[in-house]
C-alpha positions as a Markdown table, in Angstrom:
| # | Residue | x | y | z |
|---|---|---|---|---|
| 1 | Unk | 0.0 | 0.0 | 0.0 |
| 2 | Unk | 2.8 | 2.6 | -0.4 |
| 3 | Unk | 3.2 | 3.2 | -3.4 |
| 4 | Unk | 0.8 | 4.2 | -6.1 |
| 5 | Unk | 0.2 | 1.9 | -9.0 |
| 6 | Unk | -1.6 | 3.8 | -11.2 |
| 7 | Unk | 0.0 | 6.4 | -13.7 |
| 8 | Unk | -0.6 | 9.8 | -12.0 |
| 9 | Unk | -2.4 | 11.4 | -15.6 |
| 10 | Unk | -5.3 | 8.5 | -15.0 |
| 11 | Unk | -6.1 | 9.4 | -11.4 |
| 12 | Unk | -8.6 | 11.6 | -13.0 |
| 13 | Unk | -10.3 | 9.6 | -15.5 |
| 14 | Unk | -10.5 | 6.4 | -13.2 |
| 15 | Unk | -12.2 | 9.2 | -10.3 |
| 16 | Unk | -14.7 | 10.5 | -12.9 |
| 17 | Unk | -15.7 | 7.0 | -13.9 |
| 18 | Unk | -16.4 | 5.6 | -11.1 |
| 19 | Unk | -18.5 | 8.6 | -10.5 |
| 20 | Unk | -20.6 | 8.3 | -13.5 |
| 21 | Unk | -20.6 | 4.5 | -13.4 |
| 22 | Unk | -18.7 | 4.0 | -16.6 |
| 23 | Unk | -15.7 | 2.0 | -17.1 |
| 24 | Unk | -12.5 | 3.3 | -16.3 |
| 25 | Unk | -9.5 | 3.2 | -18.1 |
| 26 | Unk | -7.9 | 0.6 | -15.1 |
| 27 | Unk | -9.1 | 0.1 | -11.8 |
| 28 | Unk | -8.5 | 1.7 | -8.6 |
| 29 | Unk | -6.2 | 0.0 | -6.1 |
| 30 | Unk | -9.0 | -1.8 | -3.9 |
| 31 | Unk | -8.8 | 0.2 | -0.5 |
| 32 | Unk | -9.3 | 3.6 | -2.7 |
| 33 | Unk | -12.4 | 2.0 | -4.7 |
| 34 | Unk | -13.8 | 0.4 | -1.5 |
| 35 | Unk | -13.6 | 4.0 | 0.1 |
| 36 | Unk | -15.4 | 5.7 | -2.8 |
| 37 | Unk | -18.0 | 3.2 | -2.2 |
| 38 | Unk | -18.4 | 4.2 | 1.2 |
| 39 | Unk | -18.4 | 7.7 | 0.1 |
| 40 | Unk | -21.1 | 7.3 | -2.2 |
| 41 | Unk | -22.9 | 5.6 | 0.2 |
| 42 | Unk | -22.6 | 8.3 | 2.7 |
| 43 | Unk | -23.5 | 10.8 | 0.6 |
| 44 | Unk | -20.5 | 12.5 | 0.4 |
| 45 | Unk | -20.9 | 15.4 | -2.4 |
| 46 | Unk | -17.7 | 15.0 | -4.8 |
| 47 | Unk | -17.4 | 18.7 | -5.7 |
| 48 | Unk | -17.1 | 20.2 | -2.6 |
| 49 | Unk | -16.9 | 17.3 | 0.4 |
| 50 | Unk | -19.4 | 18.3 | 3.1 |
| 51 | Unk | -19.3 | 20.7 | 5.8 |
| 52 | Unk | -16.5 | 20.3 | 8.3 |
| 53 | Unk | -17.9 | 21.1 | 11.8 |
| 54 | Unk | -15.4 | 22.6 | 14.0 |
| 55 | Unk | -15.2 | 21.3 | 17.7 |
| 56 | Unk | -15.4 | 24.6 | 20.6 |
| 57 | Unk | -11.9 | 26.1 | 21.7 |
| 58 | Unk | -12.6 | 24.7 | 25.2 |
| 59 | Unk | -13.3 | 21.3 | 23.7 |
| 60 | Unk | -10.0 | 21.0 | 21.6 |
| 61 | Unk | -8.0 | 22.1 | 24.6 |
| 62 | Unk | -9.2 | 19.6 | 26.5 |
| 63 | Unk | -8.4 | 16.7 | 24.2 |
| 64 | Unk | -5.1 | 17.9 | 23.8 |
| 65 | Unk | -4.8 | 17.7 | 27.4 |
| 66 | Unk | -6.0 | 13.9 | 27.6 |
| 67 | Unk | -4.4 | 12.8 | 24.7 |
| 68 | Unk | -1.3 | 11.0 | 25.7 |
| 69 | Unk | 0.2 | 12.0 | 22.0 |
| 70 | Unk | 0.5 | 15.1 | 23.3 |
| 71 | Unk | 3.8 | 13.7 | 25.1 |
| 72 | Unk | 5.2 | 12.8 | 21.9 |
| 73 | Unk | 5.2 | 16.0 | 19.8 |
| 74 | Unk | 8.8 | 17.0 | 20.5 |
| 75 | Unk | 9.7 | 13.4 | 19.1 |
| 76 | Unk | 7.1 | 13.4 | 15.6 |
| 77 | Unk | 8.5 | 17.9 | 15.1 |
| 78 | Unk | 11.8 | 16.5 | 15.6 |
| 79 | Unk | 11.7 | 13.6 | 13.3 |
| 80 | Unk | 9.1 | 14.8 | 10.4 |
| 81 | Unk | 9.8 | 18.6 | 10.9 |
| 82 | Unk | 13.1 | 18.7 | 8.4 |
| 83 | Unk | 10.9 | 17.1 | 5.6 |
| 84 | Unk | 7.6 | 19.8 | 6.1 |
| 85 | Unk | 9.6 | 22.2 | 6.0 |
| 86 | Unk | 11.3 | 21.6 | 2.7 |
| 87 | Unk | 8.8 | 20.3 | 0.8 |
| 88 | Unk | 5.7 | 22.6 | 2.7 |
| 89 | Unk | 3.9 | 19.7 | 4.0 |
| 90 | Unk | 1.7 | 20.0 | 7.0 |
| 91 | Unk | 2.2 | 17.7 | 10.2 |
| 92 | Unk | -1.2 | 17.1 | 11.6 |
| 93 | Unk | -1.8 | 14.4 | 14.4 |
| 94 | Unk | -5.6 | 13.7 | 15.5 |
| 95 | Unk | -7.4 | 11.7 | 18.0 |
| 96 | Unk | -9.0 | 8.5 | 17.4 |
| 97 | Unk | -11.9 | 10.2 | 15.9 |
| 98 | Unk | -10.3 | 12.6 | 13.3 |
| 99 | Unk | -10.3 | 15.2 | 15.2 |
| 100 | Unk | -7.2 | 17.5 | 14.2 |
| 101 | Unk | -5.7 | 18.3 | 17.2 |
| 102 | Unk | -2.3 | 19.5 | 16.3 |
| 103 | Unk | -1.2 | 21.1 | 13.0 |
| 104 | Unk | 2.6 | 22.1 | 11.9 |
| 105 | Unk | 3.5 | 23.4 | 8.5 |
| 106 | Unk | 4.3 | 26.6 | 6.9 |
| 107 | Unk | 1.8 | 29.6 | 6.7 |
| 108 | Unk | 1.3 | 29.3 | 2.9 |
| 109 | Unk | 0.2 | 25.4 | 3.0 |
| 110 | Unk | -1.6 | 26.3 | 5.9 |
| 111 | Unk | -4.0 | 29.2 | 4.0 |
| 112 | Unk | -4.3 | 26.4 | 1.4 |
| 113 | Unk | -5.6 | 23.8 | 3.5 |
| 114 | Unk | -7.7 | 26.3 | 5.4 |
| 115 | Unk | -10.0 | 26.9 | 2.5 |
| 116 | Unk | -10.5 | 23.3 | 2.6 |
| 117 | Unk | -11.6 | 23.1 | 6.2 |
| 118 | Unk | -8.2 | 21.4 | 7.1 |
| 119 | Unk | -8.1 | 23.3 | 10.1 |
| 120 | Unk | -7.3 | 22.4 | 14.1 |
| 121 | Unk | -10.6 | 21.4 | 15.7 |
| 122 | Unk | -11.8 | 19.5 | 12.5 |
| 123 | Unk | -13.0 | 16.1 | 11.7 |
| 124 | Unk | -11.5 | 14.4 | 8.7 |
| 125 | Unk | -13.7 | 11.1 | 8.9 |
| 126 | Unk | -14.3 | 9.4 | 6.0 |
| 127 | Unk | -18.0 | 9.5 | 6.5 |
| 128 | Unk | -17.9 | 13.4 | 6.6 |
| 129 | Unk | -15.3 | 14.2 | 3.7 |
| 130 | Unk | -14.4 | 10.8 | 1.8 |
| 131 | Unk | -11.5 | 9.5 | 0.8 |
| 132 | Unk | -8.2 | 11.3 | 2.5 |
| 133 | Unk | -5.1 | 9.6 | 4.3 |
| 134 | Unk | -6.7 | 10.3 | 8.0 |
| 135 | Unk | -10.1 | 8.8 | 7.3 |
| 136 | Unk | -8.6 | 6.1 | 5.5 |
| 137 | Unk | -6.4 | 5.2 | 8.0 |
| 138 | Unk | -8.8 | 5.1 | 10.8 |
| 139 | Unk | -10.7 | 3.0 | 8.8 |
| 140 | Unk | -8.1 | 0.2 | 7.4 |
| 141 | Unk | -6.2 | 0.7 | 10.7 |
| 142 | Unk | -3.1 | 0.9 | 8.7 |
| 143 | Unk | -0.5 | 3.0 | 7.3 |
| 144 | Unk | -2.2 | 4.5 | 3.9 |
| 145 | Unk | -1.4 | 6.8 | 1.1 |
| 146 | Unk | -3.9 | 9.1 | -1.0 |
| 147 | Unk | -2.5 | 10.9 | -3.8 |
| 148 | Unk | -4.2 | 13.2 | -6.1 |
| 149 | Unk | -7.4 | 12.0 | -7.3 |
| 150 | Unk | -7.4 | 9.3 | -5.7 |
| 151 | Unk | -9.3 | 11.3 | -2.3 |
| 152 | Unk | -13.0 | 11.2 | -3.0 |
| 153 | Unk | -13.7 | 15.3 | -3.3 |
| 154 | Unk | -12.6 | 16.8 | -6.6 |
| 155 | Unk | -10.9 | 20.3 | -3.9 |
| 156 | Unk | -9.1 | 17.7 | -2.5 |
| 157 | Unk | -7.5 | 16.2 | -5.8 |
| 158 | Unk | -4.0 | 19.0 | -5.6 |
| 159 | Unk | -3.2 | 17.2 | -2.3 |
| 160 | Unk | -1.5 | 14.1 | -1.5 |
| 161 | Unk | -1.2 | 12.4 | 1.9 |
| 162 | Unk | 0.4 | 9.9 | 3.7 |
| 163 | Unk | -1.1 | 8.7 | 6.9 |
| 164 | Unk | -0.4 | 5.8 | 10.0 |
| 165 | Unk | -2.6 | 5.2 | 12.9 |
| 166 | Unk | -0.9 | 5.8 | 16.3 |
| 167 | Unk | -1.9 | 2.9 | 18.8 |
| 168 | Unk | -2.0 | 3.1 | 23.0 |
| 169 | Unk | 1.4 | 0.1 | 23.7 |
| 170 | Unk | -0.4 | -0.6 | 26.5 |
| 171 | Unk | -4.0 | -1.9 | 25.5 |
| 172 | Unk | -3.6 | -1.5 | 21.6 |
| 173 | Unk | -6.5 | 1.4 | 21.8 |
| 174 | Unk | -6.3 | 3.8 | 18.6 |
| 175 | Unk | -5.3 | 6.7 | 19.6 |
| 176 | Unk | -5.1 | 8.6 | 16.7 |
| 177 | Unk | -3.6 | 9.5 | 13.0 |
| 178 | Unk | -0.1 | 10.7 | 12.2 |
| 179 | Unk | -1.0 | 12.8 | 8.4 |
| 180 | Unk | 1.7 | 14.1 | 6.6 |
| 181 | Unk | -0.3 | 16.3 | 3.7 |
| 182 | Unk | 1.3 | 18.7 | 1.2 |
| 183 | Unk | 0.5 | 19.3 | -2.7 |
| 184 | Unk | 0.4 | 16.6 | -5.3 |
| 185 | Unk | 3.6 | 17.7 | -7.7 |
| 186 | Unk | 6.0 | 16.8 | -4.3 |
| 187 | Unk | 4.5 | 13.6 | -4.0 |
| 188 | Unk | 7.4 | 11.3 | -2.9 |
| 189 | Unk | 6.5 | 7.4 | -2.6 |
| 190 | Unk | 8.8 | 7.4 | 0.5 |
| 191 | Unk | 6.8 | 9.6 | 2.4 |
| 192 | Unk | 4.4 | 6.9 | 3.8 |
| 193 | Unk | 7.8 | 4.3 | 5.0 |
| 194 | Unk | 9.3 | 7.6 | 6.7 |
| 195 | Unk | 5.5 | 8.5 | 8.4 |
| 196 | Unk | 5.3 | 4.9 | 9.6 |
| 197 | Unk | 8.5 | 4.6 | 11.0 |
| 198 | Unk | 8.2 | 7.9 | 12.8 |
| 199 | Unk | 4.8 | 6.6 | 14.1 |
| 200 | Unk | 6.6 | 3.2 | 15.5 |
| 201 | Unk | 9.5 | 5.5 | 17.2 |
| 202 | Unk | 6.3 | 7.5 | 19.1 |
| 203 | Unk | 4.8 | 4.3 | 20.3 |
| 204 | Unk | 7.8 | 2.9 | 21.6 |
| 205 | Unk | 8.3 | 6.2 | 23.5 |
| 206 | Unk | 5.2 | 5.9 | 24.7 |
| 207 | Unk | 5.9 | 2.2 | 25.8 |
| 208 | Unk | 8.7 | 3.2 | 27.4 |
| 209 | Unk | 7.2 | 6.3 | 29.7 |
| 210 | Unk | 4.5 | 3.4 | 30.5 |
| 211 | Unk | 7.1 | 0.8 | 31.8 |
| 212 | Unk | 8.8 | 4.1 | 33.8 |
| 213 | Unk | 5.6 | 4.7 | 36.0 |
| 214 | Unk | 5.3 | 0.8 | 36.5 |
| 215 | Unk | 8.2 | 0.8 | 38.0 |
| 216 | Unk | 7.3 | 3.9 | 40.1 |
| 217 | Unk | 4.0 | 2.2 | 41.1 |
| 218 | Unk | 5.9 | -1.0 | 42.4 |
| 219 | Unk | 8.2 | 0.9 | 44.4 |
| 220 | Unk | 5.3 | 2.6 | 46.3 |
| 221 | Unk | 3.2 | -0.9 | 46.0 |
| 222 | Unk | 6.4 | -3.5 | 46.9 |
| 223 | Unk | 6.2 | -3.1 | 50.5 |
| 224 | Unk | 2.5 | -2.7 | 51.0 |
| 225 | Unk | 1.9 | -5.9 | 49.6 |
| 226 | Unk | 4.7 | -7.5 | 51.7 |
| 227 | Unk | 2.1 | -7.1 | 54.6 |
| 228 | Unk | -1.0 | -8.1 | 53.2 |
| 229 | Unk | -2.2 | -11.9 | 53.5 |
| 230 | Unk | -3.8 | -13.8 | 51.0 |
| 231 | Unk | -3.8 | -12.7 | 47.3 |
| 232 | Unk | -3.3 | -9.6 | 45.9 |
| 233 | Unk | -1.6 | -7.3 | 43.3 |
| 234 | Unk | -0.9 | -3.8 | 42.5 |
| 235 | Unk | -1.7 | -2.6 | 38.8 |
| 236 | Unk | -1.4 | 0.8 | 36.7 |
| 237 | Unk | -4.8 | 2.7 | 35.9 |
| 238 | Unk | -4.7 | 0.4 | 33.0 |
| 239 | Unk | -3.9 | -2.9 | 34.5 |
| 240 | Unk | -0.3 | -3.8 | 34.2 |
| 241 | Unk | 0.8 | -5.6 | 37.1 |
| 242 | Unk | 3.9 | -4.0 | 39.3 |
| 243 | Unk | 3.9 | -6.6 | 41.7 |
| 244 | Unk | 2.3 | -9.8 | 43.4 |
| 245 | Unk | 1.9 | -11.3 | 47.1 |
| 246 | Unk | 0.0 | -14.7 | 47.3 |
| 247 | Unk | 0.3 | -16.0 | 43.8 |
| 248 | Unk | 1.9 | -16.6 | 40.4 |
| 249 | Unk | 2.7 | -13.0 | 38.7 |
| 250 | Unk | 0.4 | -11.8 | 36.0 |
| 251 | Unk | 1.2 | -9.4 | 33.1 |
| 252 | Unk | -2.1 | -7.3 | 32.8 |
| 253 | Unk | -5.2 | -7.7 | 34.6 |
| 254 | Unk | -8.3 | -6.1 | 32.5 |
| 255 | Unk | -10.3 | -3.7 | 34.6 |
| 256 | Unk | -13.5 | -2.6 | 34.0 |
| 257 | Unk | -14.0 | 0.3 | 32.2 |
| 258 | Unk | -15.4 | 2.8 | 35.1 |
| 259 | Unk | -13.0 | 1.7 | 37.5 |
| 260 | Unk | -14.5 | 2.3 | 41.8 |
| 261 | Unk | -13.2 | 1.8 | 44.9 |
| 262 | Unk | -15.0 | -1.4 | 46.7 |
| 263 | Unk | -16.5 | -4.7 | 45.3 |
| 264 | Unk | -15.5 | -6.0 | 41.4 |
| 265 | Unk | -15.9 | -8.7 | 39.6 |
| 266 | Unk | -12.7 | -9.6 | 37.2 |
| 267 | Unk | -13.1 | -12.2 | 34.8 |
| 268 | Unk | -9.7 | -13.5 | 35.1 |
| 269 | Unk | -9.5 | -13.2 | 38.8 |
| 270 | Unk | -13.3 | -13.4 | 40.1 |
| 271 | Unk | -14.6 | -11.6 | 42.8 |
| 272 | Unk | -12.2 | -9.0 | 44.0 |
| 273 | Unk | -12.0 | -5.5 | 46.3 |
| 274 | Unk | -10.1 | -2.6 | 44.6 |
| 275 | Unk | -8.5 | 0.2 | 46.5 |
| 276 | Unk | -7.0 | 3.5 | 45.0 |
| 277 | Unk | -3.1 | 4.0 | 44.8 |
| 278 | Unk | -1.3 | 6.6 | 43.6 |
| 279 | Unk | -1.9 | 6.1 | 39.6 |
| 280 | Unk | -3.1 | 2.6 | 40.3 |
| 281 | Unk | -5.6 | -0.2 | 42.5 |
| 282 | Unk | -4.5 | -2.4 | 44.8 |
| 283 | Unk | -6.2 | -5.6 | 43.9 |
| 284 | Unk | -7.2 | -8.2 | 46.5 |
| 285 | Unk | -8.4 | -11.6 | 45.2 |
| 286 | Unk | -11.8 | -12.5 | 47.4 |
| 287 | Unk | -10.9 | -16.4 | 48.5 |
| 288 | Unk | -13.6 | -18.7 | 49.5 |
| 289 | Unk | -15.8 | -20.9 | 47.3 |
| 290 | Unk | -15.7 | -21.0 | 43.5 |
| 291 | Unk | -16.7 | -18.5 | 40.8 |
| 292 | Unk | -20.0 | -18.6 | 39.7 |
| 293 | Unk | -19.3 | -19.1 | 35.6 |
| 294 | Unk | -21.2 | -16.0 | 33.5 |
| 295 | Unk | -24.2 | -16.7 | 31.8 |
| 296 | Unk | -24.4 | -14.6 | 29.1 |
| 297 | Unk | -21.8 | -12.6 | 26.2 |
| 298 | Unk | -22.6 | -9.6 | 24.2 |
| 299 | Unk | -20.6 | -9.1 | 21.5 |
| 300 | Unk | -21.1 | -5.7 | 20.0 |
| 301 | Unk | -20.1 | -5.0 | 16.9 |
| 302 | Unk | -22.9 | -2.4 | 15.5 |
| 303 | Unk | -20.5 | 0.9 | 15.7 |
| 304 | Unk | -18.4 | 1.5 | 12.5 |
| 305 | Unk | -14.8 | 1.2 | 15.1 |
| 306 | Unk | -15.5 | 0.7 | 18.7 |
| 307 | Unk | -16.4 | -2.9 | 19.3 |
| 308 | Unk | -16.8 | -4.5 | 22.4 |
| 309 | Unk | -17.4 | -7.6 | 24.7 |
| 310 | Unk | -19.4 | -7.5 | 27.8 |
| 311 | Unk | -19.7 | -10.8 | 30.0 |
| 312 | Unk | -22.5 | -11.0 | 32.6 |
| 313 | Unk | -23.0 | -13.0 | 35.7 |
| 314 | Unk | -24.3 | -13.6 | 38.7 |
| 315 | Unk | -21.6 | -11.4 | 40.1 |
| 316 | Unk | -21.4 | -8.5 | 38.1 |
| 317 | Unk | -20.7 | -7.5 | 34.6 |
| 318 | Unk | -17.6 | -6.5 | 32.7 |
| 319 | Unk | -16.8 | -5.1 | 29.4 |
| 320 | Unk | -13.5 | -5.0 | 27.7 |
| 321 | Unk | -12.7 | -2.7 | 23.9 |
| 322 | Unk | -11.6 | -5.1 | 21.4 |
| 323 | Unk | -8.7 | -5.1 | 18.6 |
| 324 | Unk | -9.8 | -5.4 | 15.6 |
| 325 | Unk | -8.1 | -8.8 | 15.5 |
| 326 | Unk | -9.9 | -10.1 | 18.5 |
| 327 | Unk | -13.0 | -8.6 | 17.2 |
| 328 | Unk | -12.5 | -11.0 | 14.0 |
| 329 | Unk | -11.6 | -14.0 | 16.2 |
| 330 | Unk | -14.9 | -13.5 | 18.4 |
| 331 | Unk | -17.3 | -12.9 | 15.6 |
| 332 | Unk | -15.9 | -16.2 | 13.8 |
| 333 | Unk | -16.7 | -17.9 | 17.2 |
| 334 | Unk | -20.1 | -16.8 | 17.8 |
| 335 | Unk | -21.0 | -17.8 | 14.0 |
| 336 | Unk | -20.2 | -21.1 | 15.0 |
| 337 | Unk | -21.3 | -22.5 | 18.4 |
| 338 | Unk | -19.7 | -25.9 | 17.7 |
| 339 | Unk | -16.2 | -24.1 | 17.7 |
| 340 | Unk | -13.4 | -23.8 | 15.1 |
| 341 | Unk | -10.1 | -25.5 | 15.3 |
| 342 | Unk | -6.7 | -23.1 | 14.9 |
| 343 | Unk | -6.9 | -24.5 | 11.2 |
| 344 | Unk | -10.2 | -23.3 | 10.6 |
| 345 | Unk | -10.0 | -19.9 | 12.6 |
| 346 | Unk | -6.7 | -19.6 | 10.5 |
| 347 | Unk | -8.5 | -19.8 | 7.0 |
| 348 | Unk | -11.3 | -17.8 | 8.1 |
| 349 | Unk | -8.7 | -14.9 | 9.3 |
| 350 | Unk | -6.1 | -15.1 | 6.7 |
| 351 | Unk | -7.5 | -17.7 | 4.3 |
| 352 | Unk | -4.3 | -19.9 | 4.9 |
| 353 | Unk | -5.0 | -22.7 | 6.9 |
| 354 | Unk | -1.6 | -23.1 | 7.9 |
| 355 | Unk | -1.2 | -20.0 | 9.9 |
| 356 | Unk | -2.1 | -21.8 | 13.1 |
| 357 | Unk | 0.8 | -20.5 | 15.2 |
| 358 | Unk | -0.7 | -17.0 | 14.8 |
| 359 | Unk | -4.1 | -18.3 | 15.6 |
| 360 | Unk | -3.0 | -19.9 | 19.0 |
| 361 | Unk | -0.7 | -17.1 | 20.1 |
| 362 | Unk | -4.1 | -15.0 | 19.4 |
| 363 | Unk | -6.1 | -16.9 | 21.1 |
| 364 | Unk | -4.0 | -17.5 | 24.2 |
| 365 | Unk | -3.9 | -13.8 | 25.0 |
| 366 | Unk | -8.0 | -13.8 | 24.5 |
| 367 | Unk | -8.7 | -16.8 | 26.8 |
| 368 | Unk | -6.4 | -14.7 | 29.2 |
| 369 | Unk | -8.4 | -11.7 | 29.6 |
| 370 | Unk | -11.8 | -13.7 | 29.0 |
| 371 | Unk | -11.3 | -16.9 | 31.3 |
| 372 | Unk | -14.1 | -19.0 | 32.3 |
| 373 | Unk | -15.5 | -17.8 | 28.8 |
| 374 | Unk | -13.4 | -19.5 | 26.1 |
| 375 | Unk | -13.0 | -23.5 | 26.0 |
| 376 | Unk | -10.2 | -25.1 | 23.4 |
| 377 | Unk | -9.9 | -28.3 | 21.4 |
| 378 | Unk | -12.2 | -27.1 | 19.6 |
| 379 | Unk | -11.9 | -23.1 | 20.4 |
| 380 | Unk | -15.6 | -22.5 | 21.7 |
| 381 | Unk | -17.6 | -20.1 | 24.0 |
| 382 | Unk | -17.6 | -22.0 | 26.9 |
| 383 | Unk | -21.0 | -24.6 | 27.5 |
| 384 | Unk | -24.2 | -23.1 | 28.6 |
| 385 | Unk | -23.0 | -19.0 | 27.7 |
| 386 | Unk | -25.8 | -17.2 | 26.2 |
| 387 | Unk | -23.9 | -15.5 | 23.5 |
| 388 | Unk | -25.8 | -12.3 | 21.6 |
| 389 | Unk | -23.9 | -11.0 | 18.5 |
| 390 | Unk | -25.4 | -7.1 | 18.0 |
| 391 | Unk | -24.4 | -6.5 | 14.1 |
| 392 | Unk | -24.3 | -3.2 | 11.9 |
| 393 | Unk | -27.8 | -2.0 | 10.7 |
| 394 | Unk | -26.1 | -2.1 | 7.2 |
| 395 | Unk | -24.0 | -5.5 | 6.3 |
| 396 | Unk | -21.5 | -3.5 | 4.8 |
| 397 | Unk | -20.3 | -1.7 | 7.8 |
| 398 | Unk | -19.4 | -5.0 | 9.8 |
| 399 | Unk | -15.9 | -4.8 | 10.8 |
| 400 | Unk | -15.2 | -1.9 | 8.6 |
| 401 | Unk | -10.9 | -2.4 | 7.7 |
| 402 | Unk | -11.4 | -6.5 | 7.8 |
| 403 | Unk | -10.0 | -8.1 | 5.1 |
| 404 | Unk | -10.7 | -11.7 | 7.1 |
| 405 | Unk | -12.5 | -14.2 | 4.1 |
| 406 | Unk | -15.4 | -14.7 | 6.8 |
| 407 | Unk | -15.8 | -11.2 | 7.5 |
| 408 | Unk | -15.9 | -10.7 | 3.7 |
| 409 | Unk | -18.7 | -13.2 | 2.7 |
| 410 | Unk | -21.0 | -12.1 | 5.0 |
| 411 | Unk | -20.5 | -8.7 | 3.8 |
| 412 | Unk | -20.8 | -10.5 | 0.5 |
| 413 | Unk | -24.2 | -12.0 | 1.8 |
| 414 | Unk | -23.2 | -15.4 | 1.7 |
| 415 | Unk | -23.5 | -16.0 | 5.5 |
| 416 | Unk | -26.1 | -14.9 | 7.7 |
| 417 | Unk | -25.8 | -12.9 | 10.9 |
């Protein structure tokens, strides 16, 4: 996907036939003619995009304030800013939903891509302006590029773009879009391998502050838990252990997602108590007869990119975000009661029944987070689970980035939901 196939003097003529519904001279790579689909289908106008609503000053401030890529910047100005400034690209970083929340670049690219509504406070979703490099890559969850007329609006056609998705190292949350956007004669092919390289250097800096307050956590955490009886662990605010008494150690215990002081229910400890620490909980593990197994799963997967699994039992409920990979793996498993073996989950992911190593791996780090829920040999939802599946209203949108063979027939029709 980074480089551009087509000869640069067709862009146009393959765009305006798949507008009119003629046949182009050759066909659009497939992410780019999936994505005018969706365009058309969201009634995206191709002259002039759609209106671009701006989010309040108060609002924009206060994402950039909860936004841990704000931590980063120094390291993507440091490492991209050279290459914007000599070719007059813009640097723009967003959130998970397209919001533009930071935007670098010279003031003459900047007037250009302010009559476009490529402004800070903007959203740059597919849905609301088509085809571009930041709605694209929130979609495929994946390092794209859009050149010329390849972005869905005909104003957007002088511009070419390079975009990667910026992921959380800790629970693989999006967090947002590294763009790099500047006019169409500089396109350079390399400018979506530098924007993705750049991307992976401000993840691992972000993995790297994470594992710095672990430590701090287990140095305040260490000799608390040396006087505790029983089980219990310390984690981050996002579930990372920092340290054990009472049991086996634990990389990452999944926390519900309004986490309280008091009473919990974790399905990979069971019943539990929580208490605050500084920038974690203290976990104790409630001992004393067994866990009551959950009785029913909902696995939602009606929102276009937030999918999620909530398990309910007789001592709570719990809900945990999904990747898109687990979301794949689950939705395979709740098509099929009777289970799948690695071989079959492997040709229904990657259509290559041999990749069964990546299948297990995959699975072992879901039947982590979701014990008492997933059975093997076959992989299953365990016996006696009620399992609901809530789908998209339209079949197109299920998954939306999946390029799994299952996930494609049944956008295809040939399997039922």
């Amino acid at each position: 996907m980074n480089r551009i196939p087509i000869e640069a003097g067709l862009l146009p003529a393959v765009h305006e036939a798949a507008l009119s519904g003629s046949r182009p001279p050759v066909q659009p790579r497939p992410v780019i003619g999936e994505s005018w689909h969706r365009a058309r289908r969201n009634g995206v106008d191709p002259d002039g995009g759609g209106a671009v609503p701006l989010m309040s000053a108060e609002e924009l401030e206060h994402r950039r304030h909860t936004s841990p890529l704000g931590a980063v910047l120094p390291q993507l100005r440091e490492q991209l800013g050279t290459v914007a400034d000599a070719v007059r690209h813009l640097i723009v970083v967003t959130d998970a939903e397209g919001r533009l929340l930071w935007r670098e670049g010279s003031p003459g690219v900047r007037k250009s891509a302010d009559r476009l509504g490529f402004e800070v406070g903007a959203s740059w979703t597919e849905d609301l302006v088509g085809t571009n490099g930041i709605g694209l890559a929130l979609v495929e969850r994946r390092p794209v590029q859009v050149h010329s007329a390849e972005h869905f609006v005909r104003t957007h056609h002088a511009w070419t773009c390079a975009a990667a998705p910026l992921h959380d190292p800790r629970d693989g949350r999006l967090l947002g879009v590294l763009n790099v956007s500047g006019p169409a004669p500089a396109f350079n092919p390399a400018t979506l391998a530098l924007v993705t390289a750049v991307s992976k250097v401000a993840e691992g800096e972000l993995r790297a502050r994470h594992w710095e307050s672990v430590d701090r956590l287990r140095s305040v955490a260490a000799p608390m838990l040396a006087r505790i009886g029983g089980r219990a662990l310390a984690v981050d605010r996002d579930g990372w252990t920092a340290a054990v008494t009472g049991m086996a150690p634990v990389g990452r215990v999944v926390l519900p997602r309004a986490v309280q002081p008091g009473r919990a229910w974790l399905p990979s400890l069971g019943p539990c108590s929580l208490e605050p620490l500084p920038d974690g909980w203290l976990v104790r593990i409630e001992d004393g007869g067994e866990q009551a197994p959950p009785g029913r799963l909902v696995l939602d997967l009606s929102r276009p990119r937030e999918w999620t699994v909530t398990v309910f039992g007789e001592a709570g409920q719990w809900s945990h975000e999904l990747s898109p990979r687990h979301a794949e793996l689950l939705y395979v498993l709740a098509r099929h009661p009777a289970g799948r073996t690695a071989a079959e989950l492997a040709a229904d992911l990657f259509g290559d029944a041999s990749r069964t190593v990546t299948v297990r791996a995959e699975m072992s780090r879901m039947r982590r987070i979701l014990a008492g829920v997933l059975g093997h040999r076959p992989y299953r939802f365990a016996d006696g689970l009620e399992v609901h599946l809530l789908a998209p209203r339209r079949i197109e949108d299920l998954l939306h980035g999946s390029t799994a063979p299952a996930v494609l027939a049944a956008r295809r029709g040939q399997a039922g939901l």
